[in-house]
N, CA, C and O atoms as a GROMACS GRO file, in nm:
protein
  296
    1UNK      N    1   0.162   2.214  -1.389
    1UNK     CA    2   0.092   2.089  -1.381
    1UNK      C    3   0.139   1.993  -1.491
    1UNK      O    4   0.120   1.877  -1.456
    2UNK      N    5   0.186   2.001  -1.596
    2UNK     CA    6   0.164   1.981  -1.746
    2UNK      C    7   0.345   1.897  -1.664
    2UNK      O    8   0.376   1.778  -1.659
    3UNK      N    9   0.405   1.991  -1.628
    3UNK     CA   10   0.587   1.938  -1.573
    3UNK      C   11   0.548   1.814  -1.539
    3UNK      O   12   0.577   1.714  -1.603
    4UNK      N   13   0.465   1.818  -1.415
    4UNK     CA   14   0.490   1.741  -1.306
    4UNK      C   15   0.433   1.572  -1.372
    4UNK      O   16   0.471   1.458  -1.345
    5UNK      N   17   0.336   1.620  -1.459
    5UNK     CA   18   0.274   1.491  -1.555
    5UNK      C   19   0.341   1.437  -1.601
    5UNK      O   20   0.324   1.315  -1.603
    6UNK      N   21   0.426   1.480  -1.648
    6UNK     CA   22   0.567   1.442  -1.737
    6UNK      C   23   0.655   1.346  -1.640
    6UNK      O   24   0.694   1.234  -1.673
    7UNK      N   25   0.678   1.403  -1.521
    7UNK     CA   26   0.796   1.375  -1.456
    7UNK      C   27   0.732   1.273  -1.424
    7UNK      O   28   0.816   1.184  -1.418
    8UNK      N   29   0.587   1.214  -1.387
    8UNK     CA   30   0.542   1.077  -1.337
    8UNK      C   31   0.567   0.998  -1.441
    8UNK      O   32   0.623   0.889  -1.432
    9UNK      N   33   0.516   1.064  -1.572
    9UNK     CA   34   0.514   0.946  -1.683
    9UNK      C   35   0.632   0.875  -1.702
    9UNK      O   36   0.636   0.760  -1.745
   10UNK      N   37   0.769   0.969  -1.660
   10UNK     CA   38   0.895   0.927  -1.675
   10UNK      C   39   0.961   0.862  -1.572
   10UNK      O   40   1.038   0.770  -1.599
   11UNK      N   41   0.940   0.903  -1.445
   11UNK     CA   42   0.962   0.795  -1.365
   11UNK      C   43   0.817   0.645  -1.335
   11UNK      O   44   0.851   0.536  -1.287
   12UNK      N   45   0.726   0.662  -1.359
   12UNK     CA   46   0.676   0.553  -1.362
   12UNK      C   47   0.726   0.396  -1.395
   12UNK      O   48   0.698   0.300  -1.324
   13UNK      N   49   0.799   0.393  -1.510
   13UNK     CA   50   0.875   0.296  -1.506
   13UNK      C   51   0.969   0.246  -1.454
   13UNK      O   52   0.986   0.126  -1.434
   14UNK      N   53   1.058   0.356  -1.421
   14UNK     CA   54   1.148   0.297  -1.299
   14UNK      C   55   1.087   0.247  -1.175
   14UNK      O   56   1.145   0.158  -1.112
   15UNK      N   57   0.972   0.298  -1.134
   15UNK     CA   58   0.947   0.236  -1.008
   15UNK      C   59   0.822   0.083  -0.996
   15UNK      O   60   0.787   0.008  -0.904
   16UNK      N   61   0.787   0.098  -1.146
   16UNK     CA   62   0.735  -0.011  -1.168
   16UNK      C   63   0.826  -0.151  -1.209
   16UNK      O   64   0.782  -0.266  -1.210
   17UNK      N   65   0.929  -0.118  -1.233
   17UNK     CA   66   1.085  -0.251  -1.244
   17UNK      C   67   1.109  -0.269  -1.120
   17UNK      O   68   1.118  -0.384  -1.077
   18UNK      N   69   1.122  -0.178  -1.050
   18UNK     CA   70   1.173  -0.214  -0.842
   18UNK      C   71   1.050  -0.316  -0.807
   18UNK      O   72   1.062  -0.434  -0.772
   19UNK      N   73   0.920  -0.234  -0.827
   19UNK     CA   74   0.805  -0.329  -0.784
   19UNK      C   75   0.811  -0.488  -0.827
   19UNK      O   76   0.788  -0.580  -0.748
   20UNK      N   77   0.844  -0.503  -0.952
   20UNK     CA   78   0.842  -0.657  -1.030
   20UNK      C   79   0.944  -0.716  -0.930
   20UNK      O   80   0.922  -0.803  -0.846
   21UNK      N   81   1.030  -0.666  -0.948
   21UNK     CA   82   1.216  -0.744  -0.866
   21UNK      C   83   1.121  -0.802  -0.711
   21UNK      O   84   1.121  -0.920  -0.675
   22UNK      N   85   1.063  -0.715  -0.655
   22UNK     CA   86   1.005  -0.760  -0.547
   22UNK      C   87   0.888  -0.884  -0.477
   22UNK      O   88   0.771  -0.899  -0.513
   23UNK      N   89   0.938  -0.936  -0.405
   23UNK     CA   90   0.878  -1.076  -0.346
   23UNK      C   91   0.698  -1.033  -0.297
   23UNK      O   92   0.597  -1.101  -0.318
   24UNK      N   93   0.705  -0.928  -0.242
   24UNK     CA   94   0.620  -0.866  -0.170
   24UNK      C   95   0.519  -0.723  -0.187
   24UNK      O   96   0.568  -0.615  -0.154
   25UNK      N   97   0.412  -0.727  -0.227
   25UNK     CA   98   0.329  -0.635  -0.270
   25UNK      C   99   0.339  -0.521  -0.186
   25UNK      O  100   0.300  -0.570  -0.080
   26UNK      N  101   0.365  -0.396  -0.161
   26UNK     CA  102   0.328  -0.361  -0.027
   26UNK      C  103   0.243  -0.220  -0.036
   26UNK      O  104   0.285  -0.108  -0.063
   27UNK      N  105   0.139  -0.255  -0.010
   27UNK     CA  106   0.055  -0.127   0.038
   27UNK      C  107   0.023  -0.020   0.093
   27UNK      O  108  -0.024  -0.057   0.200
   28UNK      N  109   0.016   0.133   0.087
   28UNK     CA  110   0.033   0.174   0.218
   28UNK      C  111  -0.051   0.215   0.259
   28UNK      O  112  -0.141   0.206   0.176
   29UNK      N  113  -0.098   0.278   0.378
   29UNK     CA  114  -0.214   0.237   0.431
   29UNK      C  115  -0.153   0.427   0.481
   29UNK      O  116  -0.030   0.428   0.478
   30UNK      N  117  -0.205   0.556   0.517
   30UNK     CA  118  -0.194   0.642   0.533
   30UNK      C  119  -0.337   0.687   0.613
   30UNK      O  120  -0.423   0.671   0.527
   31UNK      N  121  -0.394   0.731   0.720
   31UNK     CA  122  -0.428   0.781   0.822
   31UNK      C  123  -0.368   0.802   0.951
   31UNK      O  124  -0.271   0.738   0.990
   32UNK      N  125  -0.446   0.922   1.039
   32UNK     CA  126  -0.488   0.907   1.131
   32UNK      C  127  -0.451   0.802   1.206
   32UNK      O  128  -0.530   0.709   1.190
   33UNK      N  129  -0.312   0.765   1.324
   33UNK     CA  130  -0.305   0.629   1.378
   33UNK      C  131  -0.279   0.678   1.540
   33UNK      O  132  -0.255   0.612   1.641
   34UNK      N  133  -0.296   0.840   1.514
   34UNK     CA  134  -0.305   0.860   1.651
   34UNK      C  135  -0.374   0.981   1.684
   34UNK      O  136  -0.419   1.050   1.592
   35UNK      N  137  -0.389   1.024   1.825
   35UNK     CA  138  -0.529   1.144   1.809
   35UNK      C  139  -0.658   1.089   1.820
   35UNK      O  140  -0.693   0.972   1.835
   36UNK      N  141  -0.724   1.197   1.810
   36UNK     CA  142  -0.892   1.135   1.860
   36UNK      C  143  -0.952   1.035   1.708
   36UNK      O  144  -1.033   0.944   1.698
   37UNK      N  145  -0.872   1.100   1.619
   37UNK     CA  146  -0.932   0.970   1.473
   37UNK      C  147  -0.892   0.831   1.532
   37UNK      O  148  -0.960   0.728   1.534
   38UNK      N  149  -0.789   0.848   1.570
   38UNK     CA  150  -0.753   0.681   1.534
   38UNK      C  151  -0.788   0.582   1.618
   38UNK      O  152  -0.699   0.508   1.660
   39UNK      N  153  -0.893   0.566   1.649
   39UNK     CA  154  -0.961   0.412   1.699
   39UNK      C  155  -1.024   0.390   1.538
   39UNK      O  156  -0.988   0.295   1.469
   40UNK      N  157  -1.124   0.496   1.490
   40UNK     CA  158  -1.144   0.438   1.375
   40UNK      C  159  -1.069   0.406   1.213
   40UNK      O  160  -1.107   0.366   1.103
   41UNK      N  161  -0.914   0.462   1.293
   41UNK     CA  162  -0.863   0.424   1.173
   41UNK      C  163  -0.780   0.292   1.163
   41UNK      O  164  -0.751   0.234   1.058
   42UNK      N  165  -0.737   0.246   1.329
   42UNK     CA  166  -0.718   0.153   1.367
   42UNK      C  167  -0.816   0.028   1.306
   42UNK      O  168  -0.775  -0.076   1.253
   43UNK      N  169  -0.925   0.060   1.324
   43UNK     CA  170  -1.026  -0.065   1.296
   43UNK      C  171  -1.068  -0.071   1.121
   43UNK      O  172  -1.145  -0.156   1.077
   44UNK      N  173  -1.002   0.036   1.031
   44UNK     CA  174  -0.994  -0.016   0.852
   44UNK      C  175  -0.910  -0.050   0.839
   44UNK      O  176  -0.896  -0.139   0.756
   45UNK      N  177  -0.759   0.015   0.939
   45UNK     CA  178  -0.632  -0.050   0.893
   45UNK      C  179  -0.654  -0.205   0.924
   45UNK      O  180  -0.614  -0.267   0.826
   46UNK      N  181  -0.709  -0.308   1.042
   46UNK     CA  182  -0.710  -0.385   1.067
   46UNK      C  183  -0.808  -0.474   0.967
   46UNK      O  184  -0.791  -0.595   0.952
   47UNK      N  185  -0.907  -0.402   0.903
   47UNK     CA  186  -0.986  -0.459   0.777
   47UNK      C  187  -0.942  -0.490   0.662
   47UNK      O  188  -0.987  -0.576   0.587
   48UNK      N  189  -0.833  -0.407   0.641
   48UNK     CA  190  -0.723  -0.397   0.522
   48UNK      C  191  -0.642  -0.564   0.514
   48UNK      O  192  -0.644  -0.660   0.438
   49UNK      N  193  -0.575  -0.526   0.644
   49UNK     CA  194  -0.518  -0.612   0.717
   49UNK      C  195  -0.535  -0.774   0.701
   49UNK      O  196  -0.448  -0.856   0.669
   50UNK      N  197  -0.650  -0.792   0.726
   50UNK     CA  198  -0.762  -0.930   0.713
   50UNK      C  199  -0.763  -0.921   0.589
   50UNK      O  200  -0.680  -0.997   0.540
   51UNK      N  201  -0.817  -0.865   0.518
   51UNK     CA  202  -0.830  -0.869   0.349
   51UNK      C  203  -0.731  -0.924   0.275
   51UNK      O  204  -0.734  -1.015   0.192
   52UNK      N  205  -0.600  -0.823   0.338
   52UNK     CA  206  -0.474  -0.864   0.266
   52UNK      C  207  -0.401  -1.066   0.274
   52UNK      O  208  -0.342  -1.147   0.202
   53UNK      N  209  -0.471  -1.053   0.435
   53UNK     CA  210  -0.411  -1.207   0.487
   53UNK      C  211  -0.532  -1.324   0.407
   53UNK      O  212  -0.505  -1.442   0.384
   54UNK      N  213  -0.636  -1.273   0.381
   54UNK     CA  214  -0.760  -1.374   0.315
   54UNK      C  215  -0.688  -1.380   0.140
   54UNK      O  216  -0.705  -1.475   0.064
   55UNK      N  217  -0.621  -1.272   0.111
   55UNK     CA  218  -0.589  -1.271  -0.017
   55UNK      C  219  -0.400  -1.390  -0.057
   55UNK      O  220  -0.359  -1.456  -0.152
   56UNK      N  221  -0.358  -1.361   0.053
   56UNK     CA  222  -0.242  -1.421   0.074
   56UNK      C  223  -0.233  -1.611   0.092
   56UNK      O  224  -0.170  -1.708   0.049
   57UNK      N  225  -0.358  -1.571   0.198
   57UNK     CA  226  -0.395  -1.711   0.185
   57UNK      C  227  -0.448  -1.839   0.060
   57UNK      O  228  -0.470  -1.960   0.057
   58UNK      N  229  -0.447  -1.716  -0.036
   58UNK     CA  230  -0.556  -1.793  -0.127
   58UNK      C  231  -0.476  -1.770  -0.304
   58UNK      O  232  -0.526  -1.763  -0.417
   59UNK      N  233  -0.306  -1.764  -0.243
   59UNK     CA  234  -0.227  -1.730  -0.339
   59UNK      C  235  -0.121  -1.562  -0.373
   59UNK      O  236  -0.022  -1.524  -0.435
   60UNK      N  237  -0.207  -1.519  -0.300
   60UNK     CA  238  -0.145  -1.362  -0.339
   60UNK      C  239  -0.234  -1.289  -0.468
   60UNK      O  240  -0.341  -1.318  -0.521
   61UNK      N  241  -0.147  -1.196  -0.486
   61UNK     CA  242  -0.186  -1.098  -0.618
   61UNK      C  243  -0.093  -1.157  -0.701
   61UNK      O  244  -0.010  -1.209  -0.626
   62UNK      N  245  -0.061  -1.177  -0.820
   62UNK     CA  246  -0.040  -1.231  -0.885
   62UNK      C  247   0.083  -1.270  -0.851
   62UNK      O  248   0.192  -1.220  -0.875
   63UNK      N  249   0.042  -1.398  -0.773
   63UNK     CA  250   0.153  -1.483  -0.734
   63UNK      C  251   0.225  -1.434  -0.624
   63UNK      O  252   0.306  -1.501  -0.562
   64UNK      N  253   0.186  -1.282  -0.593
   64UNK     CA  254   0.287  -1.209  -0.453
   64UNK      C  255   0.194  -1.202  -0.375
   64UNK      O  256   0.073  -1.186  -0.385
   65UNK      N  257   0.298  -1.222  -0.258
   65UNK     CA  258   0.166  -1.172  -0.135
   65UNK      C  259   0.160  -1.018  -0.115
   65UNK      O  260   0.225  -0.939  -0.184
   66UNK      N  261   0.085  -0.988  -0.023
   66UNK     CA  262   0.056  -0.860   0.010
   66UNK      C  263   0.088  -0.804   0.156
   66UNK      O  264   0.125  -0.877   0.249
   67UNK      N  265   0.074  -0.696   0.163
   67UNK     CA  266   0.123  -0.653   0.276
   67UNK      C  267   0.086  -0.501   0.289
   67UNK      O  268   0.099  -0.430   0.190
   68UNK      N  269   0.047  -0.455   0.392
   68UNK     CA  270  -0.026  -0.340   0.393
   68UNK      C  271   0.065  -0.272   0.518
   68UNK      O  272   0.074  -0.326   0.628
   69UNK      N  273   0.135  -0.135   0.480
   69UNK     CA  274   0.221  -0.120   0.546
   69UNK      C  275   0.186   0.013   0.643
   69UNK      O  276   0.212   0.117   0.581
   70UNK      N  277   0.140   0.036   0.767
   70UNK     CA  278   0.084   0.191   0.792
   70UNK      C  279   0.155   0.309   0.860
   70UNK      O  280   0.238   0.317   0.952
   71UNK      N  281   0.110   0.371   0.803
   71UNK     CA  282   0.207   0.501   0.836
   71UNK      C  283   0.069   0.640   0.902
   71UNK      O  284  -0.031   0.670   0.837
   72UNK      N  285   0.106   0.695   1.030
   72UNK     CA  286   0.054   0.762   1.048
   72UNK      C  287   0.069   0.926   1.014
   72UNK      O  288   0.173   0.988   1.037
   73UNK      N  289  -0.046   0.983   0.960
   73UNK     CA  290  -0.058   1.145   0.847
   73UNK      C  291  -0.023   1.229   0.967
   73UNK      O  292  -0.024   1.347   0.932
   74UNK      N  293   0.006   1.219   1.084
   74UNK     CA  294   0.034   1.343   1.179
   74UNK      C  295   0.129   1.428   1.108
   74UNK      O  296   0.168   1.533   1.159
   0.00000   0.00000   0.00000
């Protein structure tokens, strides 16, 4: 456990410099998008969704927009 702590602390920064370089926030959004879950996962991803576009609209996250990207856990 103690490794693996390490290995985030050390790549953390590299992947926080890719993030800056980037125009675009992007979120990911991980459920259920198919199968008997996903009507209701359909309808947070789509809440997300709205959130992200009310936030975009009104400037972004600091200065970036957002974007919520989904990927289904099958």
């Amino acid at each position: 456990m103690r490794k693996l702590m390490m290995a985030v602390l050390i790549a953390l920064p590299m992947f926080g410099a890719t993030a800056i370089a980037q125009e675009t926030l992007k979120i990911a959004w991980i459920d259920p998008l198919s199968g008997g879950a996903a009507s209701n996962s359909e309808t947070a991803l789509k809440v997300f969704q709205f959130l992200a576009n009310e936030l975009n609209a009104k400037g972004g996250a600091l200065g970036k927009q957002v974007e919520i990207v989904p990927f289904d856990n099958k």
